[in-house]
N, C-alpha and C positions, 0 to 999 in steps of 0.2 A: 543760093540766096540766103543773106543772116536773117534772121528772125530775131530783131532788138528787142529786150528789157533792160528795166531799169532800175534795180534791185542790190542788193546784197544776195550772196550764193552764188548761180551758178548759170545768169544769164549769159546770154549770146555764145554760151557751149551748146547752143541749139541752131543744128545746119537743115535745112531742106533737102531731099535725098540726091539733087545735082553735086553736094560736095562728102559725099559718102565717098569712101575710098572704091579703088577700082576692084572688079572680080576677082584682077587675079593677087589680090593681097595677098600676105600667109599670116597666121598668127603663131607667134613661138607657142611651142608643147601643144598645138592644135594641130586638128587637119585642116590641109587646105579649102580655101573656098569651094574652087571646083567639082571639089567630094562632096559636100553641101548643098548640091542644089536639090535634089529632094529630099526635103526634109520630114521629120516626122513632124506632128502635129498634136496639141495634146489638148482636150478642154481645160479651161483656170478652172471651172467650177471643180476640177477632182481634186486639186488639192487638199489634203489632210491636216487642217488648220486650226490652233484656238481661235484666233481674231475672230470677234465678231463679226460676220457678213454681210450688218448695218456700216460697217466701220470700213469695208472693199469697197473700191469704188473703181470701172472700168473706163481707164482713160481714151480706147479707142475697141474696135472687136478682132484686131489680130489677135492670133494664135499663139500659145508657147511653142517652140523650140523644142522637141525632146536632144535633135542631136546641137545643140548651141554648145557653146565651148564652156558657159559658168550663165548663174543669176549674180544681174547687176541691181544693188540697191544704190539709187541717187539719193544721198543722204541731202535735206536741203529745208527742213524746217524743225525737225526735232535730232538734234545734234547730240545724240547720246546714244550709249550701248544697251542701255538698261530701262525698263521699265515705256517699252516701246515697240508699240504696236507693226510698227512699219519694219524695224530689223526683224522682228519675228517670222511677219509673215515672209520674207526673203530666208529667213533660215528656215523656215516649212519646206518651200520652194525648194531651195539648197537639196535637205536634205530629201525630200522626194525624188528629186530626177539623178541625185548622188552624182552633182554639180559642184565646184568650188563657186563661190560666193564672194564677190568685189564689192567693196564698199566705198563708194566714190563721194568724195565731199569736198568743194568744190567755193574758192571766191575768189568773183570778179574785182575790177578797182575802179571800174567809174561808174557802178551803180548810184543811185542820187542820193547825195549826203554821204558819202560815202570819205570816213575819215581815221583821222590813227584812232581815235577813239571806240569806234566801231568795228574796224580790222581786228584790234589785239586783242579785242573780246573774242570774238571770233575766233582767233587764231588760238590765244588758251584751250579754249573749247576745241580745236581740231587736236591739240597735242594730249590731250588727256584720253580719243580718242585711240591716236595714234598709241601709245602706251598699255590702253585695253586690248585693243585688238592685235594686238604684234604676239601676246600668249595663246591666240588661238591658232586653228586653223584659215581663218578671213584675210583676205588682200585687204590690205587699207591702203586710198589711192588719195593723200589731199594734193590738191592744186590749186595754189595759189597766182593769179595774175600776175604779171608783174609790168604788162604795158597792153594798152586799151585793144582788144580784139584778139589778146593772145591765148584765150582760150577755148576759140574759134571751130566748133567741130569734134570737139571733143566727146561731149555725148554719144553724140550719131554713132561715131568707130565705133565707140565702147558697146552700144546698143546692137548695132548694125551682127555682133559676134555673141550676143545673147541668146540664153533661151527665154527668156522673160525680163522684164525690167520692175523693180518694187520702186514706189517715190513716195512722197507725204504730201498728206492732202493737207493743202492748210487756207483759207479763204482770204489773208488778206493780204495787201499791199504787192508786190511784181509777181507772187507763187501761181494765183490762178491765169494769170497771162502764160506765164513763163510753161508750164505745165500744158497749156492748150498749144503753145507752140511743139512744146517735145514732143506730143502726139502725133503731128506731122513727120515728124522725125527719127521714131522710136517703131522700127517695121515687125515689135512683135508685143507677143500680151506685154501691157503697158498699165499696173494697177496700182491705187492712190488710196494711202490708206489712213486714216482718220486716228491720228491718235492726239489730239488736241485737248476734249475735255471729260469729264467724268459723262457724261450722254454723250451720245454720238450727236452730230452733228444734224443728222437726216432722221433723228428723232423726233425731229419738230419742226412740220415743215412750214408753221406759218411765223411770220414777225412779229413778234412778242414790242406791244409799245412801253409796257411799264414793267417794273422790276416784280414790281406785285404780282402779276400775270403772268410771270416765266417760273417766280418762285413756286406759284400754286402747280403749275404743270409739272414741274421737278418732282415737288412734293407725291403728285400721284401716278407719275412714271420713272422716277427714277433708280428705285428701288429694285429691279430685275438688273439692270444696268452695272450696282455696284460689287455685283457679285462678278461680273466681266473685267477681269485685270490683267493686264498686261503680264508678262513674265517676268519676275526682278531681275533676272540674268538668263536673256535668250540664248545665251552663248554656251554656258553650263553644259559641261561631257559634250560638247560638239565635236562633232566629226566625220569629216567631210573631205572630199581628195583636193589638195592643195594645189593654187596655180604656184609656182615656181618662183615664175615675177611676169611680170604686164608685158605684154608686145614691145616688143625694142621699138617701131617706129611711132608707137603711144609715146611712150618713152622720151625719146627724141625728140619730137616734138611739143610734148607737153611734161614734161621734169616735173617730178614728185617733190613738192616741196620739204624742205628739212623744220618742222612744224616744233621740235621741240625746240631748237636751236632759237628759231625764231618767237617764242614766247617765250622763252628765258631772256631773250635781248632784242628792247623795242626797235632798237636801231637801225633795222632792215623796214624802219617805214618810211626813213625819209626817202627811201630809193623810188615809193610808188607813185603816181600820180593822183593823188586823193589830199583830203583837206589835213593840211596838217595845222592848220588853227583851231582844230576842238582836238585838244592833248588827250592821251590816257586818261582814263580816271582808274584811281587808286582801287577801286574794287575788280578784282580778278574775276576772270571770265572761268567758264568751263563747267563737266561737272564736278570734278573734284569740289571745286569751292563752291559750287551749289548747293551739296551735300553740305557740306563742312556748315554752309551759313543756314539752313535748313536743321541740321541737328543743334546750333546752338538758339537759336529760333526757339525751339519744340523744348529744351532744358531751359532758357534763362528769360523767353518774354511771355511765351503763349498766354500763360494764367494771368497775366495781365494787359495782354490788347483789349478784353471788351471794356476797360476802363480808363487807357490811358493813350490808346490809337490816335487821338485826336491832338494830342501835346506834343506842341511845336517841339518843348525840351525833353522830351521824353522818348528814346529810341524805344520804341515798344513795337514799330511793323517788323514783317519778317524782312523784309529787303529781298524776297524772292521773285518779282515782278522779272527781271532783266533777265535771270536762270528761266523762265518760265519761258520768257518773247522768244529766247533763242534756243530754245528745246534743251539746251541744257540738265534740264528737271522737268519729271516728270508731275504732272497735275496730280496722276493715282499717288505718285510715291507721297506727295506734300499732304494728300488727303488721307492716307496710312500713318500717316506718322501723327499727323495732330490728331487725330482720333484713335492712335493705340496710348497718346497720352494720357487722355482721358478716358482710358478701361473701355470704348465705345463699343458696342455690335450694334448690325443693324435692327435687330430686334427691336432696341431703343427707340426707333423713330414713333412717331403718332400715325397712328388710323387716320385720323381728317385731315386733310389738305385744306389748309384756312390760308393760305398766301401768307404770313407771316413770319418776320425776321428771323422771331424765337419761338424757342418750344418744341420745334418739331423735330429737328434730332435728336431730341432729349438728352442732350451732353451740355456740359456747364456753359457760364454765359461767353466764357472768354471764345470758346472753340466753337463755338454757334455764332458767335459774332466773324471770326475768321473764317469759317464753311461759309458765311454765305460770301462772303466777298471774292474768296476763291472760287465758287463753285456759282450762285445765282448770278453775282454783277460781272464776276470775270464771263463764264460763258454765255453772257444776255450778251453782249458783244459778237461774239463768233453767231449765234443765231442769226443776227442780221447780217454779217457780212458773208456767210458762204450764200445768202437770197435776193440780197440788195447791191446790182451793181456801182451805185451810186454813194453807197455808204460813205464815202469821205469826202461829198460834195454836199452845200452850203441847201441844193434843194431835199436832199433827204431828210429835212429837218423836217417835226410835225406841221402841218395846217395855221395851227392856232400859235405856235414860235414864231412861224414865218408874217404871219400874220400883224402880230404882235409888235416883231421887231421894223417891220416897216412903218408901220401907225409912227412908230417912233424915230424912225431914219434921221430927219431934219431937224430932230431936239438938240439946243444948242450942246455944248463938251465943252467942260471947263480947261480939262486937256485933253490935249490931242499928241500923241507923240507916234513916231515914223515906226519901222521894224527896227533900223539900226540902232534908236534909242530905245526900244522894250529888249534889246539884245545884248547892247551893254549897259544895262540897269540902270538906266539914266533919268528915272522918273523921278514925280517927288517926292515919292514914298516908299521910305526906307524899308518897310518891313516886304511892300512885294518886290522891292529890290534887290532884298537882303535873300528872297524864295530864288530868285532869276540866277544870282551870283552859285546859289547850290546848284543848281540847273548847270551851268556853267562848270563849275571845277568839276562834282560828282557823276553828273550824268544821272540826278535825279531831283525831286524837288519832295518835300513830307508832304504827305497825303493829304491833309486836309488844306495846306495851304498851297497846292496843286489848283481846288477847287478856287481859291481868293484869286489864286494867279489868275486863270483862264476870264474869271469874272470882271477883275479890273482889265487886262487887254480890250473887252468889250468895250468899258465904260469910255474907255481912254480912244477910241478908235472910230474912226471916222462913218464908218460902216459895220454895222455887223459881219459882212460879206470878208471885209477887209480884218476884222479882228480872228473871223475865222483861219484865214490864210497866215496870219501871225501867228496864231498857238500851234498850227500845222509847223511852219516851218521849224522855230524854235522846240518846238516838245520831237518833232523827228529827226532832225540835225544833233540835239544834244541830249537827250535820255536813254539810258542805254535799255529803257521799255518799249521806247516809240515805236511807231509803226505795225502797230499790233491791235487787233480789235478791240483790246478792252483801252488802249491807251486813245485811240477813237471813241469809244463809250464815252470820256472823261473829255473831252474833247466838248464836244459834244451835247452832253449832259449841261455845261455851259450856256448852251444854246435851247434848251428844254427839252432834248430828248429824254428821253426816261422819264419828265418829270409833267406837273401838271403846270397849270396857270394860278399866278400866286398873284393876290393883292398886298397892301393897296399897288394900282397901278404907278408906275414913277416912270421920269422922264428916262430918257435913252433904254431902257430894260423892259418898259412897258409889263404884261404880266410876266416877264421871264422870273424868277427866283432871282433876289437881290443877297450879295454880303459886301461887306465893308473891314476896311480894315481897322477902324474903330472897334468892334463889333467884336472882331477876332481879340484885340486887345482885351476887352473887358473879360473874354472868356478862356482866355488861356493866359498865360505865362510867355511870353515872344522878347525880354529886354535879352537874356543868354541868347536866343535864336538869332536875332537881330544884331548880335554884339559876334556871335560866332563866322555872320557871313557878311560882315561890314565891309567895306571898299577897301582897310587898309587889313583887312586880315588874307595872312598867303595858304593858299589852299595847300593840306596837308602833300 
């Protein structure tokens, strides 16, 4: 029996134990199954580990494997070698039971939304992989789909021949489905390991409603936490006895994709069945260019985001949001580096936890402006979604939004336009049309006029219900952030989460927080913005 998701990674490689291969399988360079059936048994908790043991998390209560053939890491939310909690604790593993070590990472083609756009990020990201790991001792195993169900079972084998399996715990969007189904499927210790934000995840176990309120907790727990880092290269002197190569009927059946080949040349996408109407966009995926756009981030804008983040014409964000959704980059590495720019130690921070923006990591305003956004608003997101099953439904809005926006439901709309018209910018306003067209080519839209966008869909929309369903599709079909907790905060946030009840009351928004695009004009600079993403301009 398959077990459906609906995701990017590495759904429906999860089989139910009726499609487990038979007993008498063999595995090349192994011993036979037959040999295997008493096995030895090992407690998880012996392992000899840094991770933090807030950051393990035990997906089911089998046992490791001492006589397994290797530890399987499912690589499948934080897609990098370095600065990563999850390879580590698989190379602990590794090296304790003096195991080779498979690194398997793994995308399907008709996860939802699932397009070139999406793929070749991805797949960058798998070849920079593949290029790391080819100088060590680690099997790197990508598999790429190539037609809907064809990578059917492929977990289970690889599991089924473990002594352990390591995965990433990550809270939103197909992972925690996808994840509970592998537990059905994965017959040995099976551990999920949290390397998401600077606090672990299960540091806080209640829903924080305001940014204020998560700030202040940060501020008086997060301090033991930042001295818990990842290892910037888990791999470093590793050494470990080498699989040879994967099972030939793995193999066989499931062909290792040629990952460089195919990120040097998009052309291997028209072959898949996925949307090939959201193109490439011109930003490279992976870590390499995560790094690359992260060190030049930290030399040529840091010291001036907390001044000029808000300007439409002004490239001052880091552009790390996409490196970040797809684990590309790590959170500690982004949060090391803008604070070794700023001469930072933690010493610096303040005694008092006062909930506020500034002040309390006592580093300049740019990189206090950046820490929080990276660190309070990005992981106020993940809070509610590893707690909140509902997190990207219309009822986990507050009380008083819901409230709010119903009072207002029946208020007339000057306009009203469809998904296909806020999708090809068809409104009558140039400057959130001119935000949608960026959306469109880049696979991103600037930060503040994110917030205008989300805001007008409301106003323009027949229902709040219906406006939410429109920033869903659009911000997850074409952002290369989307589908990610914080890109749900923003989402969201539209709708009064995080925020309070703002007067005076106005028709369709009722108390929600109102902007305008007038508003926007008086305060920024938008005619270049506006002129750069105009109807007849061709995306780079």
């Amino acid at each position: 029996m398959i077990v459906v998701c609906h995701e990017p990674g590495c759904e429906k490689l999860i089989t139910t134990p009726e499609d487990w291969p038979p007993a008498s399988a063999n595995l090349t360079n192994s011993k036979p199954y037959a040999h295997r059936v008493a096995r030895m048994q090992i407690d998880p908790q012996s392992v000899v580990s840094d991770v933090p043991s807030l950051r393990v998390r035990s997906a089911h209560d089998a046992s490791v494997r001492g006589d397994g053939d290797y530890v399987l890491y499912w690589m499948i939310a934080f897609r990098r070698t370095e600065w990563n909690f999850g390879l580590q604790r698989a190379v602990d593993w590794a090296r304790q039971l003096n195991k080779p070590l498979i690194v398997l990472e793994a995308l399907r083609c008709d996860y939802r939304w699932a397009s070139d756009r999406l793929h070749h990020f991805i797949i960058q990201g798998m070849a920079d992989n593949a290029a790391r790991l080819a100088t060590t001792p680690v099997t790197y195993f990508p598999y790429v789909e190539r037609e809907r169900r064809g990578g059917r079972g492929l977990l289970a084998q690889l599991a089924e021949r473990a002594s352990v399996v390591v995965s990433d715990d990550y809270p939103s969007f197909f992972i925690p489905a996808m994840v509970r189904a592998a537990a059905r499927a994965v017959p040995v210790c099976f551990e999920l390991i949290d390397s998401n934000g600077l606090l672990p995840m299960r540091a806080a176990d209640k829903v924080f409603a305001r940014a204020y309120d998560f700030r202040r907790f940060l501020q008086k727990n997060l301090r033991p936490h930042l001295s818990e880092v990842p290892h910037a290269d888990p791999l470093e002197g590793l050494e470990l006895p080498r699989l040879d190569e994967l099972p030939a009927e793995i193999l066989e059946r499931w062909p290792a994709a040629d990952v460089a080949a195919m990120a040097s040349d998009p052309g291997y996408l028209a072959e898949l069945p996925i949307d090939h109407a959201v193109p490439v966009a011109a930003l490279a995926g992976g870590a390499v260019a995560g790094q690359l756009r992260l060190g030049e981030f930290v030399r040529e804008r840091l010291d001036r985001y907390g001044t000029e983040r808000s300007e439409p014409t002004r490239d001052s964000a880091s552009g790390l949001s996409p490196y970040l959704h797809f684990g590309h980059v790590s959170v500690h590495q982004v949060f090391a580096a803008a604070m070794a720019a700023d001469e930072w130690n933690v010493d610096m921070t303040a005694e008092k936890a006062n909930g506020s923006s500034k002040g309390w990591w006592g580093a300049s305003e740019s990189v206090e402006a950046f820490v929080d956004e990276l660190v309070t608003w990005r992981e106020l997101g993940f809070n509610m979604c590893w707690q909140v099953d509902n997190y990207d439904k219309y009822e986990s809005l507050p009380d008083w939004a819901q409230a709010t926006l119903e009072e207002h439901t029946a208020d007339p709309r000057e306009y009203v336009y469809t998904l296909e018209e806020f999708e090809a910018a068809a409104t009558h306003d140039e400057l959130w049309n001119a935000a949608q067209r960026q959306l469109l080519r880049e696979g991103r839209i600037h930060n503040y006029l994110r917030m205008l966008w989300g805001k007008k869909i409301l106003e323009w929309s027949e229902t709040p219900q219906e406006a939410l369903e429109v920033m869903i599709e659009l911000n997850n079909k074409y952002a290369l952030d989307g589908r990610d907790p914080n890109s749900y905060s923003g989402i969201f946030w539209v709708l009064g989460r995080y925020d309070r009840a703002w007067g005076p009351e106005r028709p369709i928004f009722g108390k929600i927080r109102y902007m305008s695009s007038d508003n926007t004009a008086r305060k920024y600079r938008i005619d270049a913005y506006v002129d750069k993403y105009g109807p007849e301009t061709v995306a780079e």
